[in-house]
FIRO-773431 format. One record per residue (C-alpha): residue number from 1; x, y, z. Coordinates in steps of 0.02 Angstrom, whole numbers, plus 32768, in hexadecimal, padded with zeros to 4 digits. Example, Ala and Ser with C-alpha at 12.3 -4.5 7.8 and 13.67 -1.06 7.14 Angstrom:
% FIRO-773431
<atom k="1" c1="8267" c2="7F1F" c3="8186"/>
<atom k="2" c1="82AC" c2="7FCB" c3="8165"/>
% end
This chain:
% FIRO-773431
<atom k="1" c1="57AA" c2="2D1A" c3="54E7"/>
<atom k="2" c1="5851" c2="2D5B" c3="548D"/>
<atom k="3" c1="587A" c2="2C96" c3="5474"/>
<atom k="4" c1="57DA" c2="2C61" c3="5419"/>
<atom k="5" c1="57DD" c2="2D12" c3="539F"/>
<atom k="6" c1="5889" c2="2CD7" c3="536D"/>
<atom k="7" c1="584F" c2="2C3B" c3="5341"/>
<atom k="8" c1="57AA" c2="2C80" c3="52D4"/>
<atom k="9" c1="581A" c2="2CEB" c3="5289"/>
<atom k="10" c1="5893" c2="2C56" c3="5260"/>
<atom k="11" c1="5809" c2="2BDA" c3="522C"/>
<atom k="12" c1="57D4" c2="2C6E" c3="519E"/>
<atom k="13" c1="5883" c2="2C7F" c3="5167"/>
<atom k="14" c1="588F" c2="2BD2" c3="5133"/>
<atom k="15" c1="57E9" c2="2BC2" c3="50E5"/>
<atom k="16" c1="5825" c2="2C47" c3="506B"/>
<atom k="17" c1="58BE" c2="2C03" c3="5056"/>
<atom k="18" c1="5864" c2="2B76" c3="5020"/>
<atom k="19" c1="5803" c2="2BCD" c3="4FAF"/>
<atom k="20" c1="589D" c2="2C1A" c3="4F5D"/>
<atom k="21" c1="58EC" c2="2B8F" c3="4F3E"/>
<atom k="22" c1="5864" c2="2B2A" c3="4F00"/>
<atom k="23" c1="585E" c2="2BD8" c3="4E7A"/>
<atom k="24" c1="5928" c2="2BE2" c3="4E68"/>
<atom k="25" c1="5916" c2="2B14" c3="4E33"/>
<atom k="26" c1="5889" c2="2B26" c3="4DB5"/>
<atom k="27" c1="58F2" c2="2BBB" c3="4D5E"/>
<atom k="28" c1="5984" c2="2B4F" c3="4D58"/>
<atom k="29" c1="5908" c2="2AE3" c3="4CFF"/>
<atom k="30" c1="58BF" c2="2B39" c3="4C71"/>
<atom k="31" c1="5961" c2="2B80" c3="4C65"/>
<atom k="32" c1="59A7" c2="2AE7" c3="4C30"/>
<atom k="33" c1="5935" c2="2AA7" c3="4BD0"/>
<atom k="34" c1="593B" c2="2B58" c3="4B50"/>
<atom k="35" c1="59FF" c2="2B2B" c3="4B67"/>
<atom k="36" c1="5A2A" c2="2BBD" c3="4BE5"/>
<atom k="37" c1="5A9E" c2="2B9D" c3="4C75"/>
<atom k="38" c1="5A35" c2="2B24" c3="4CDD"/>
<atom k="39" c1="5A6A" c2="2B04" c3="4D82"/>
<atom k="40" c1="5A4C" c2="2A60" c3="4DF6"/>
<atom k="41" c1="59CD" c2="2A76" c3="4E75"/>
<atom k="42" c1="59F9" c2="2AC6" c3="4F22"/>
<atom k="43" c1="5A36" c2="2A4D" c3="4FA1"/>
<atom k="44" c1="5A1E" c2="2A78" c3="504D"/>
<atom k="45" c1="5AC7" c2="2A92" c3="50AC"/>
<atom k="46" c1="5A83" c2="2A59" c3="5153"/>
<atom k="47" c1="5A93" c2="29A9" c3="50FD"/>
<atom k="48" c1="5B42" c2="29BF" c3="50D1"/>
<atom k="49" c1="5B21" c2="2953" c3="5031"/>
<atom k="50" c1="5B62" c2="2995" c3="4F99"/>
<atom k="51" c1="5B1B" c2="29B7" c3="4EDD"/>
<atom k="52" c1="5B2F" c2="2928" c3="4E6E"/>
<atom k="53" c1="5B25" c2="2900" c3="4DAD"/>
<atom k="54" c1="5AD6" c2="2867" c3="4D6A"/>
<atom k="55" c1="5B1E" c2="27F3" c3="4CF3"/>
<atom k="56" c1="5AB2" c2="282F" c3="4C4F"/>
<atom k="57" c1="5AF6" c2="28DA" c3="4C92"/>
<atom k="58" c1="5BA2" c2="28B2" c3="4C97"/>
<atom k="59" c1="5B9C" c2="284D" c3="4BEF"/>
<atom k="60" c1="5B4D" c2="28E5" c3="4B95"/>
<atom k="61" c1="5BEA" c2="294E" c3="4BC7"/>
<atom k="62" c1="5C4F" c2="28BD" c3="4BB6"/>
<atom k="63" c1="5C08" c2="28A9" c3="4AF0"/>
<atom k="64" c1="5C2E" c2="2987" c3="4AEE"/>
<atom k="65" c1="5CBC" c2="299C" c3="4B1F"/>
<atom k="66" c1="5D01" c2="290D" c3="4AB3"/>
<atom k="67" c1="5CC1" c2="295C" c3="4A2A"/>
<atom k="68" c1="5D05" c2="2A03" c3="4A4D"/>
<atom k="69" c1="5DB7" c2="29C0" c3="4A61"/>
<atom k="70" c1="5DBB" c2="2949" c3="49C7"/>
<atom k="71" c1="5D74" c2="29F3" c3="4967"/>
<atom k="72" c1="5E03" c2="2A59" c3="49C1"/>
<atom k="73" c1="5E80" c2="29E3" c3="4993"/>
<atom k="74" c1="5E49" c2="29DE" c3="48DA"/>
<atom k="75" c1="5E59" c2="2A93" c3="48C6"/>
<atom k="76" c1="5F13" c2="2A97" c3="492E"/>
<atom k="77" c1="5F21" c2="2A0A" c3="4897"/>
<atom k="78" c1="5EF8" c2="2A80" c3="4809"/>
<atom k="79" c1="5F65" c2="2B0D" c3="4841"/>
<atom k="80" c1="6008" c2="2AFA" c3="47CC"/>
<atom k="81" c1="6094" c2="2B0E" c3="4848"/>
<atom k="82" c1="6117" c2="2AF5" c3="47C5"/>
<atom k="83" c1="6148" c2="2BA8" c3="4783"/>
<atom k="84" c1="6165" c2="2BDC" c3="482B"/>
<atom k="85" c1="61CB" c2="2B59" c3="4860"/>
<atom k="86" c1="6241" c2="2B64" c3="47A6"/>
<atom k="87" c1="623E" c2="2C19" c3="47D8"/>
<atom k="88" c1="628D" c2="2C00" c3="4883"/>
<atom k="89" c1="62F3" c2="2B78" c3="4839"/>
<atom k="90" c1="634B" c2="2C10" c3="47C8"/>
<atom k="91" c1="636C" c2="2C85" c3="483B"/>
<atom k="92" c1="63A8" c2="2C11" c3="48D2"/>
<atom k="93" c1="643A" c2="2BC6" c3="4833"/>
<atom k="94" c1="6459" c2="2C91" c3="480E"/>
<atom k="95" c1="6474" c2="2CC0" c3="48DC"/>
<atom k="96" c1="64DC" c2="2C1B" c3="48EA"/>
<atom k="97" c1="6547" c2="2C64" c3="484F"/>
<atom k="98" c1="6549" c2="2D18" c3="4880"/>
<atom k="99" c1="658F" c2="2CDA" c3="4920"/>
<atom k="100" c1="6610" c2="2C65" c3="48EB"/>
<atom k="101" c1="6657" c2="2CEC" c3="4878"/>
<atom k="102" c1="6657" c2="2D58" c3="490B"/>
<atom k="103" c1="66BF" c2="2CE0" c3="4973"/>
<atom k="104" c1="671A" c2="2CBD" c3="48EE"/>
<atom k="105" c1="674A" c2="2D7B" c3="48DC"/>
<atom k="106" c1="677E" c2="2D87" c3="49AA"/>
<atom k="107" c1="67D8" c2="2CF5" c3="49A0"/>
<atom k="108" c1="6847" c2="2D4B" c3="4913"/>
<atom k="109" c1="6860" c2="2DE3" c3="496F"/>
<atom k="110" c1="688D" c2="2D83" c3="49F5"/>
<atom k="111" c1="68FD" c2="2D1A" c3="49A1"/>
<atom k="112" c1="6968" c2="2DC5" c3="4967"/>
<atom k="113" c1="6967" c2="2E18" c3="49F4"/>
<atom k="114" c1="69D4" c2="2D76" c3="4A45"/>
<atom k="115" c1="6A96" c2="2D6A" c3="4A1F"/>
<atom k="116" c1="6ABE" c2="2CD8" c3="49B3"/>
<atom k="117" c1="6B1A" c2="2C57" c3="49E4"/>
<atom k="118" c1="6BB1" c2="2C59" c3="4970"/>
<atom k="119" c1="6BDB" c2="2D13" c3="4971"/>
<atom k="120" c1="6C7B" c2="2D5F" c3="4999"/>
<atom k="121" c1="6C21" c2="2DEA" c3="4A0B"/>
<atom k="122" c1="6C54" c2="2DE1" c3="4AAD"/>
<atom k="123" c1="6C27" c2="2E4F" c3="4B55"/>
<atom k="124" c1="6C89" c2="2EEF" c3="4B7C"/>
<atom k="125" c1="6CF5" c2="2EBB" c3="4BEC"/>
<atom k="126" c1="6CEB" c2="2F4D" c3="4C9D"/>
<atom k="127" c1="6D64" c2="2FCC" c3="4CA0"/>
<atom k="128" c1="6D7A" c2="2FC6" c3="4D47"/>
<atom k="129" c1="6DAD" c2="2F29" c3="4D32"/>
<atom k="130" c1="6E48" c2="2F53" c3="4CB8"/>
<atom k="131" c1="6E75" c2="2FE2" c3="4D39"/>
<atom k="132" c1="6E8C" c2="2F63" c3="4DB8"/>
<atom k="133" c1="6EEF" c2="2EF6" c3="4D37"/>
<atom k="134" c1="6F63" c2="2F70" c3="4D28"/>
<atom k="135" c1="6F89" c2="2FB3" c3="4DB9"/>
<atom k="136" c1="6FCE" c2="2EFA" c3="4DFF"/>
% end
């Protein structure tokens, strides 16, 4: 008795599914045609079979997005990029120069801070040295 409620209760279920996908697919439909979202009709998943486009489908977005990118890449096209890149050109010559000056500058200091070569100066010589010297 359970059995055969469970099964009236199952047959109904799917008769209204039925019915609301029949209504989901003809929304979808005038949908599309007033150029809403549309959406492909509802394939049953029991079939495992999945949604498909046709060719005229596919070669009206084919023809769209075509002409969306060759309209994108017109306007990238327009766009004057060459102030920008002269003004980057300017300031990467006046960071190069700031920066050779600057190495320019530490290599001076470090240039006089060395002993040169030719000079008479010579190390102190250790004291404890001379003591020992002397006492011999």
């Amino acid at each position: 008795m359970e059995k055969r409620i469970l099964e009236l209760a199952l047959e109904t279920l799917e008769k209204q599914r039925a019915v609301i996908d029949a209504e989901i697919a003809d929304i979808g439909a005038r949908m599309a045609g007033t150029g809403g979202i549309g959406t492909a009709p509802v394939v049953s998943t029991a079939t495992g079979r999945r949604r498909t486009m046709s060719a005229a489908r596919r070669k009206a977005v084919s023809k769209r997005m075509k002409a969306y990118w060759a309209a994108r890449k017109s306007r990238a096209a327009k766009r004057k990029a060459g102030p920008k890149k002269a003004a980057a050109q300017k300031a990467s010559e006046r960071m190069k120069a700031y920066w050779a000056k600057k190495k320019a500058a530490a290599a001076k200091a470090q240039d006089a801070k060395k002993p040169k070569a030719g000079s008479k100066r010579t190390a102190k010589p250790n004291t404890q040295d001379k003591e020992a010297a002397s006492s011999s």
